[in-house]
N, C-alpha and C positions, 0 to 999 in steps of 0.2 A: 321280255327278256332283253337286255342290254347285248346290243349288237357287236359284232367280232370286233369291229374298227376301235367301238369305244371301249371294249376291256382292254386292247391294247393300247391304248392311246393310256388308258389309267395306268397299266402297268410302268410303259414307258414314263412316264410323267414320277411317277415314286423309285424307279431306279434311279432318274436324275436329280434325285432328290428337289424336284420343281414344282415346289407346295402349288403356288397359283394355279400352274397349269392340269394339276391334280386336282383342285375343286372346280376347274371348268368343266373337266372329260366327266365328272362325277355329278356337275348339275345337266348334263346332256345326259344321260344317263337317268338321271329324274327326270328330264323334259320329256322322252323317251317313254318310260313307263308312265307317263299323265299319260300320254297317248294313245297307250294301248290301255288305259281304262284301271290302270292300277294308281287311284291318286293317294292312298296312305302311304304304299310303298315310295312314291314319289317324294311325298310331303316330308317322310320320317330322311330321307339323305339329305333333301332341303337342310332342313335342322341341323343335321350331324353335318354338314359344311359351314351355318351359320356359329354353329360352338364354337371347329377349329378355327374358325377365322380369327375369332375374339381372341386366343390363345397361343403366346409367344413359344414357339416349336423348340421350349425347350430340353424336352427329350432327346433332341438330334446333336447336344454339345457332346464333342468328344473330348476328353481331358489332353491337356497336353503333359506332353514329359517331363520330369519335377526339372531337370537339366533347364528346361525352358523356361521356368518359373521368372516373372518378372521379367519376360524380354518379350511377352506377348501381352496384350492388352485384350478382353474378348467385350463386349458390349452388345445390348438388344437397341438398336438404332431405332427413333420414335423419329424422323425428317423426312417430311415428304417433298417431293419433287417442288411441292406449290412454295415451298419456304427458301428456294436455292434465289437467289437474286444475282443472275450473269447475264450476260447480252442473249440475244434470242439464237442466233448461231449455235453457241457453245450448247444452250440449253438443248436443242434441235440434237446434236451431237449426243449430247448423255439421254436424252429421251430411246434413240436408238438403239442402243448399248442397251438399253433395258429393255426394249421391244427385241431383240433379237434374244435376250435370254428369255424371254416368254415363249415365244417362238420356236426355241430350238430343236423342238421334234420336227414343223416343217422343215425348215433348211435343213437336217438331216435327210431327208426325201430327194434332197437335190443334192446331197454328198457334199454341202456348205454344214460349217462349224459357226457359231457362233462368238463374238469378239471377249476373250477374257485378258486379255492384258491391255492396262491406258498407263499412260505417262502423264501423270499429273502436274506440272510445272508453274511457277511464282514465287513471289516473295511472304514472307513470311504473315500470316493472315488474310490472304489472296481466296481461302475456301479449300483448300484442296483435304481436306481434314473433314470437312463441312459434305463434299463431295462425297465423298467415300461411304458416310452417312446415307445420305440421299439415297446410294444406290443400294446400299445395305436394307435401307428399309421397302425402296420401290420391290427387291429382286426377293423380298421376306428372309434374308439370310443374316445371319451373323456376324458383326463386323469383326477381324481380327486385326488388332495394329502393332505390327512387326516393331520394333522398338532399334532402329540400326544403330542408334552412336552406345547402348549396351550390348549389341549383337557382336560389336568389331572389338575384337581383344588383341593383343601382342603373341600369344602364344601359337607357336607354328601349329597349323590344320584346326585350329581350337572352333574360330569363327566358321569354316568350310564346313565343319562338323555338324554345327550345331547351323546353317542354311539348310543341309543335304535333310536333316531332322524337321524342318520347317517345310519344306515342298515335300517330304514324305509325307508329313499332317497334310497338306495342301491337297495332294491326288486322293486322301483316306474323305477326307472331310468338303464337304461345298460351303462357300463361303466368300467374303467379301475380304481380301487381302489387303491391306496398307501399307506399304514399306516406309515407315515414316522415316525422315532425316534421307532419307537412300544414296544423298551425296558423301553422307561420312565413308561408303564404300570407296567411293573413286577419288574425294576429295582431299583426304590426308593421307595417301600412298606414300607420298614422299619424304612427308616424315622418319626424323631421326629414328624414332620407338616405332616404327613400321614393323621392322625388320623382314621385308619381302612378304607379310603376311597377308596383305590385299594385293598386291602383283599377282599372289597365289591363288585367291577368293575368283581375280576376275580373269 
């Protein structure tokens, strides 16, 4: 029988909705019961870990609000880390970012969070798009790409609304967020057709 540590550790692992770390805790769990001399029991979770793997979790999409419709992009990312072409630095950088959400039941143990927000920065075809991919497929989640220069409208609280509606999805749902454009926020405030409406935002 599968020991206290590793029910728990499965549990925790499907509340954070962290597929990877859910078929680790569950092939310890097979390794486990080989041990103690049960190797079908062992063999048959093998398998049912070998299936899900094959199989893009798309049971876990949660529909967004039709208000949203078109200001959100959702995609199943097929880019692995081996296809990012950056300096080894950067790449060192986002390898971590990924290990630490793998991880993030130990650093819990030590009252450390794991890193969810990066500032993605360059010019335009620089990867940061490409990025977001990478880690959407390393971290097995769903990339969502926030769409900002249709997010930002003229209408007083219109845009604020429909933010406050997108990090509501955001805490509901695990995933891989993009704020694509995100300068249209801060970048055209001063415009004539503004009217206070990102002064507001930020």
């Amino acid at each position: 029988m599968a020991t206290a540590e590793q029910i728990k550790s499965l549990i925790r692992s499907h509340l954070s909705m962290n597929a990877e770390q859910f078929y680790t805790s569950a092939l310890q769990i097979a390794a486990h019961e080989a041990r103690q001399g049960h190797v079908a029991l062992a063999n048959e979770i093998k398998g049912m870990v070998d299936q899900a793997r094959k199989k893009p979790a798309a049971s876990n999409v949660i529909a967004f609000p039709q208000e949203l419709s078109g200001l959100i992009l959702t995609e199943q990312s097929a880019r692995p880390l081996a296809s990012l072409v950056v300096d080894e630095a950067l790449k060192a950088r986002i390898e971590r970012v990924i290990l630490e959400f793998r991880q993030q039941h130990k650093l819990k143990k030590h009252g450390l969070d794991h890193r969810r927000k990066l500032l993605l920065a360059g010019d335009p075809g620089t990867g940061k798009t490409m990025t977001a991919q990478v880690l959407a497929t390393e971290l097995k989640q769903f990339l969502h790409i926030i769409q900002m220069d249709r997010l930002v409208t003229k209408f007083m609280g219109e845009t604020g609304a429909k933010l406050r509606q997108i990090f509501e999805r955001m805490r509901a749902m695990t995933g891989v967020y993009l704020f694509d454009e995100f300068d249209a926020i801060g970048g055209e405030r001063d415009l004539g057709n503004d009217v206070g409406e990102m002064r507001r935002v930020l």
